[in-house]
MARLUM-328908 format. One record per residue (C-alpha): residue number from 0; x, y, z; chain. Coordinates in steps of 0.05 Angstrom, whole numbers. Layout:
N
pos NUM | u X | v Y | w Z | unit A
...
//
This chain:
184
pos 0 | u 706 | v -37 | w 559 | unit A
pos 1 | u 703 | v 25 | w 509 | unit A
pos 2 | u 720 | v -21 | w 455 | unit A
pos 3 | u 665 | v -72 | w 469 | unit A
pos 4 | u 618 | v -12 | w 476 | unit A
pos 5 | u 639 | v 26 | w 416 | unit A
pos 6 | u 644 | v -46 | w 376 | unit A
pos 7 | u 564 | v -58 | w 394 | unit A
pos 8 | u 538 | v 8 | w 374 | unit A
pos 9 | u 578 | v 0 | w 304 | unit A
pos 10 | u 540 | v -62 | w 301 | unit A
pos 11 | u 477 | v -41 | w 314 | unit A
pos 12 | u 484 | v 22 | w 274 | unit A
pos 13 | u 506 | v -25 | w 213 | unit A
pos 14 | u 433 | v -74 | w 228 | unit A
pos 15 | u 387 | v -19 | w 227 | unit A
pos 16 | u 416 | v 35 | w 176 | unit A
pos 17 | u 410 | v -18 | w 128 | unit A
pos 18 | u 369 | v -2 | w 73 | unit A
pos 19 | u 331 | v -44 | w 26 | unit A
pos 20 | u 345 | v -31 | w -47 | unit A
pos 21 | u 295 | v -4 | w -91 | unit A
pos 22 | u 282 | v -59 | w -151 | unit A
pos 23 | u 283 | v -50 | w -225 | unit A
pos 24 | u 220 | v -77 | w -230 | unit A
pos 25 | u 158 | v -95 | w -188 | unit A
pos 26 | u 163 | v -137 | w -129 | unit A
pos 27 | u 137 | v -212 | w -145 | unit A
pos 28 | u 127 | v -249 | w -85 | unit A
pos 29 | u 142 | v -246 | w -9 | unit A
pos 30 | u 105 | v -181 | w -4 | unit A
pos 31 | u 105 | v -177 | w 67 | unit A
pos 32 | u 179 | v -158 | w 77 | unit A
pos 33 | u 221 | v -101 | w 87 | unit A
pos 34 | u 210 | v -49 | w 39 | unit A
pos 35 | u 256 | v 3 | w 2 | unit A
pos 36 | u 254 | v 76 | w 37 | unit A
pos 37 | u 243 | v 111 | w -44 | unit A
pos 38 | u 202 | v 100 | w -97 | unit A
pos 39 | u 217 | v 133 | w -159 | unit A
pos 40 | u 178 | v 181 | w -189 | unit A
pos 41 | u 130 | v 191 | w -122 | unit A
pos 42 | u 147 | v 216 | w -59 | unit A
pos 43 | u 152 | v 173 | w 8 | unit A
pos 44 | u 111 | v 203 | w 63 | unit A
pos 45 | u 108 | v 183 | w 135 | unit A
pos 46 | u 41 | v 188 | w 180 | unit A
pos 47 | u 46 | v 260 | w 193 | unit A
pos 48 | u 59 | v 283 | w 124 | unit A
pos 49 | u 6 | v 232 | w 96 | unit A
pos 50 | u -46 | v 265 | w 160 | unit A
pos 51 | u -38 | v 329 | w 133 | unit A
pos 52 | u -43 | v 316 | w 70 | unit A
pos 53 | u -116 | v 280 | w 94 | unit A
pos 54 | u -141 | v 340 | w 140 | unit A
pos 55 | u -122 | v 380 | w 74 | unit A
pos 56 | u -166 | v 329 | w 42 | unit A
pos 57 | u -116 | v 350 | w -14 | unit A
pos 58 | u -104 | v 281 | w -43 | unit A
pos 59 | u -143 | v 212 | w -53 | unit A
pos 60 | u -120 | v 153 | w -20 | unit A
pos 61 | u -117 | v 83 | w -37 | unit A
pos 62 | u -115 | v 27 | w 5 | unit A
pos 63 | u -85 | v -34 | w -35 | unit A
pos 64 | u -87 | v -89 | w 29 | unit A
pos 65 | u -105 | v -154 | w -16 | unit A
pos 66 | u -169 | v -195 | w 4 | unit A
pos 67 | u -162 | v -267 | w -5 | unit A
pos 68 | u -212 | v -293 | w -34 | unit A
pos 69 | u -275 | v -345 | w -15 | unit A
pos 70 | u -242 | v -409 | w -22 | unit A
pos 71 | u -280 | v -452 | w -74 | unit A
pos 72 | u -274 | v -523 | w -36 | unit A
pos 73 | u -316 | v -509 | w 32 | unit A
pos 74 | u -358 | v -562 | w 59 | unit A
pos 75 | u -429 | v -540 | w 49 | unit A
pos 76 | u -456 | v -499 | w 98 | unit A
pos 77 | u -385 | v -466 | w 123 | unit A
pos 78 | u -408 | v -393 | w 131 | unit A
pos 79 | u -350 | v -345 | w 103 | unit A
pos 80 | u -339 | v -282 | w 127 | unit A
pos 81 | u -287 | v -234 | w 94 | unit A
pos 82 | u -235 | v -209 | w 143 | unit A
pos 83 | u -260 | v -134 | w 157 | unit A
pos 84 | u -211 | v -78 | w 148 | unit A
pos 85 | u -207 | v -9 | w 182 | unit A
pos 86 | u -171 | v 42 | w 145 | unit A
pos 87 | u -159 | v 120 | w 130 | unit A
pos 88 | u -222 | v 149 | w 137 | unit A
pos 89 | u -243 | v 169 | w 64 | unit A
pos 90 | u -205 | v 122 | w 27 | unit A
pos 91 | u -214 | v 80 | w -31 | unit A
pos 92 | u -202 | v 3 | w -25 | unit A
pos 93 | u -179 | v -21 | w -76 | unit A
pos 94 | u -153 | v -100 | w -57 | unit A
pos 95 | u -107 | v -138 | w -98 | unit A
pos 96 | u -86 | v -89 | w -145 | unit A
pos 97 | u -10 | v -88 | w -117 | unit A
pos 98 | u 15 | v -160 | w -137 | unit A
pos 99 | u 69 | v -147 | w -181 | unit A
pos 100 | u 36 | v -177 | w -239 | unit A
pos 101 | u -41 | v -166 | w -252 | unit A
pos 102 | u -95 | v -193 | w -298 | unit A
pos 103 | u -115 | v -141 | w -342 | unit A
pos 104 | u -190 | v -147 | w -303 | unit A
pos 105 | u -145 | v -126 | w -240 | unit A
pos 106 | u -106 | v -66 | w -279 | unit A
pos 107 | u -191 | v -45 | w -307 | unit A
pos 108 | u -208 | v -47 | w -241 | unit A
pos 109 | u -156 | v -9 | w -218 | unit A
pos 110 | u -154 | v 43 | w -273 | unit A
pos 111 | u -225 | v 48 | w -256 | unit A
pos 112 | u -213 | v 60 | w -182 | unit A
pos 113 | u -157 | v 113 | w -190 | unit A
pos 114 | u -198 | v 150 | w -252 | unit A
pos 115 | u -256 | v 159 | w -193 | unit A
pos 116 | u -219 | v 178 | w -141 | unit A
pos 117 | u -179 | v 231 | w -189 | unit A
pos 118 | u -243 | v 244 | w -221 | unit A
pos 119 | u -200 | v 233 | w -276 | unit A
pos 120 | u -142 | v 281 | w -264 | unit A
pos 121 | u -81 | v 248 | w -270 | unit A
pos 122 | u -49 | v 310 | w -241 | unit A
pos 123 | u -93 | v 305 | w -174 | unit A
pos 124 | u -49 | v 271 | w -111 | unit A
pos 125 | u -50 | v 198 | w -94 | unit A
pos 126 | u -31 | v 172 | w -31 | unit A
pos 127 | u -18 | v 90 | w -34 | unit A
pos 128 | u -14 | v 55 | w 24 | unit A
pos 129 | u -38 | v -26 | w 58 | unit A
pos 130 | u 6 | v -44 | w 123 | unit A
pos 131 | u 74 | v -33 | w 140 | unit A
pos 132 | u 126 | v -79 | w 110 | unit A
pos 133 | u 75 | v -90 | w 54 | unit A
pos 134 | u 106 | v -92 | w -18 | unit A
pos 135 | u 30 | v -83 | w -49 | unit A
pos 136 | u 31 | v -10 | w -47 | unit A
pos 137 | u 98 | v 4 | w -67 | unit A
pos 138 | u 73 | v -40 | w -139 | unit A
pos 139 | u 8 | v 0 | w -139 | unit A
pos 140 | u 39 | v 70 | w -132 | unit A
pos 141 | u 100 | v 46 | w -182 | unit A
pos 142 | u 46 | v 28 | w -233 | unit A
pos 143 | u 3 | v 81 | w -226 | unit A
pos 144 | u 68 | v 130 | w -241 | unit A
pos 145 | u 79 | v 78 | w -297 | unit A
pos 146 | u 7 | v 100 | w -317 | unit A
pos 147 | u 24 | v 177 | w -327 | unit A
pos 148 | u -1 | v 203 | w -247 | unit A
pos 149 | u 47 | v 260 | w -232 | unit A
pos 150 | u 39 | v 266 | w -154 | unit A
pos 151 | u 42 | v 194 | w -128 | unit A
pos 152 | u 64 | v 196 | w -54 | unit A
pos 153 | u 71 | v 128 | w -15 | unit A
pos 154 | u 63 | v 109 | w 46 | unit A
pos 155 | u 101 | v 58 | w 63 | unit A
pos 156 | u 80 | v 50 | w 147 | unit A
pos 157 | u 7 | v 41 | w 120 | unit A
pos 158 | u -46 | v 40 | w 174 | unit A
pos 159 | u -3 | v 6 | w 220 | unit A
pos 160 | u 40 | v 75 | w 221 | unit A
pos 161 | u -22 | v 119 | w 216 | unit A
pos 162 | u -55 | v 86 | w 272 | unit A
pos 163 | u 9 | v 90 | w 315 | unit A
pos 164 | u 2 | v 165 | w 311 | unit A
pos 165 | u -67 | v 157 | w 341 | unit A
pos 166 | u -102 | v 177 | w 271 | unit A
pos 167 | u -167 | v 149 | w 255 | unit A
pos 168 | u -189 | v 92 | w 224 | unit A
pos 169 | u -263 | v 81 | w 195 | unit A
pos 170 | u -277 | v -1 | w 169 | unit A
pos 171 | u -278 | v -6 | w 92 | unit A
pos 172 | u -315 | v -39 | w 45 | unit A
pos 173 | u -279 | v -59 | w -25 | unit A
pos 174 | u -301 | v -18 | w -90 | unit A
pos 175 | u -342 | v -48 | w -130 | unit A
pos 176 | u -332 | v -83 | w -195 | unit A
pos 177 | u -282 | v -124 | w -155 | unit A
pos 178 | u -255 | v -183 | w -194 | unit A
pos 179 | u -259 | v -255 | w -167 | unit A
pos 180 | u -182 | v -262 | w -190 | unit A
pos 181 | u -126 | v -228 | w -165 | unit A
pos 182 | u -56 | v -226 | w -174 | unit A
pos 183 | u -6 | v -262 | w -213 | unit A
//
């Protein structure tokens, strides 16, 4: 009976210390998927780090949670309504900015986004975040470290960790100057 009971929690120890690798490069499709627990050259941050950092109001944040867009074949007369979001009071949403690869209109808009929310201080915090599981704001904070920002911390629980905690969250609109395309 030891045995069996020592076997099982090897086993489960073994399922759920596994770790997902970080890649070499950005992540290019299934981006809702277990995510690595580092990113390098930014710090990871959990909920209560990333709250503190927000009651600080220390740091911009940017939500990356992609917004698909209108489709272009409705019948006439379909109403469309985007899908509302609720996120981190004060952020910045920026959607469709994490896909692994971008059109340069995406990376503008982006560049845009990050330069206001800096106010163009590539040595002012940036906290990245979209939903847990979510490989779009690991890709955003990568580039933006690929871009020259110095203190890039990730969230990689997004709002779904952040609201867990109890912490607020206020609906969103996206920034302007929004291109109609996406990712890659």
């Amino acid at each position: 009976m030891m045995r069996a009971t020592v076997a099982i929690a090897l086993i489960s120890t073994a399922t759920t210390a596994q770790t997902v690798p970080e890649p070499s490069d950005y992540r290019m499709d299934h981006y809702r998927a277990p995510v690595p627990d580092q990113i390098t050259g930014g710090t990871t941050i959990g909920p209560e780090e990333a709250h503190g950092l927000w009651l600080d109001q220390s740091v911009a944040f940017i939500d990356v949670l992609p917004q698909p867009p209108k489709p272009a074949n409705l019948p006439e007369g379909t109403i469309w309504r985007d899908k509302p979001r609720d996120s981190i009071p004060g952020a910045i949403w920026l959607p469709n900015v994490g896909y692994g690869a971008i059109a340069e209109v995406t990376a503008d808009y982006f560049r845009s986004g990050l330069e206001a929310s800096t106010n163009g201080d590539i040595n002012q915090g940036v906290v990245f975040f979209c939903l847990e599981d979510c490989w779009m704001s690991w890709n955003a904070a990568r580039r933006a470290i690929e871009w020259g920002y110095a203190k890039v911390y990730w969230l990689p629980e997004g709002t779904d960790g952040w609201a867990l905690w109890g912490y607020p969250l206020d609906r969103v609109e996206p920034a302007p100057g929004q291109p109609v395309t996406g990712g890659g």
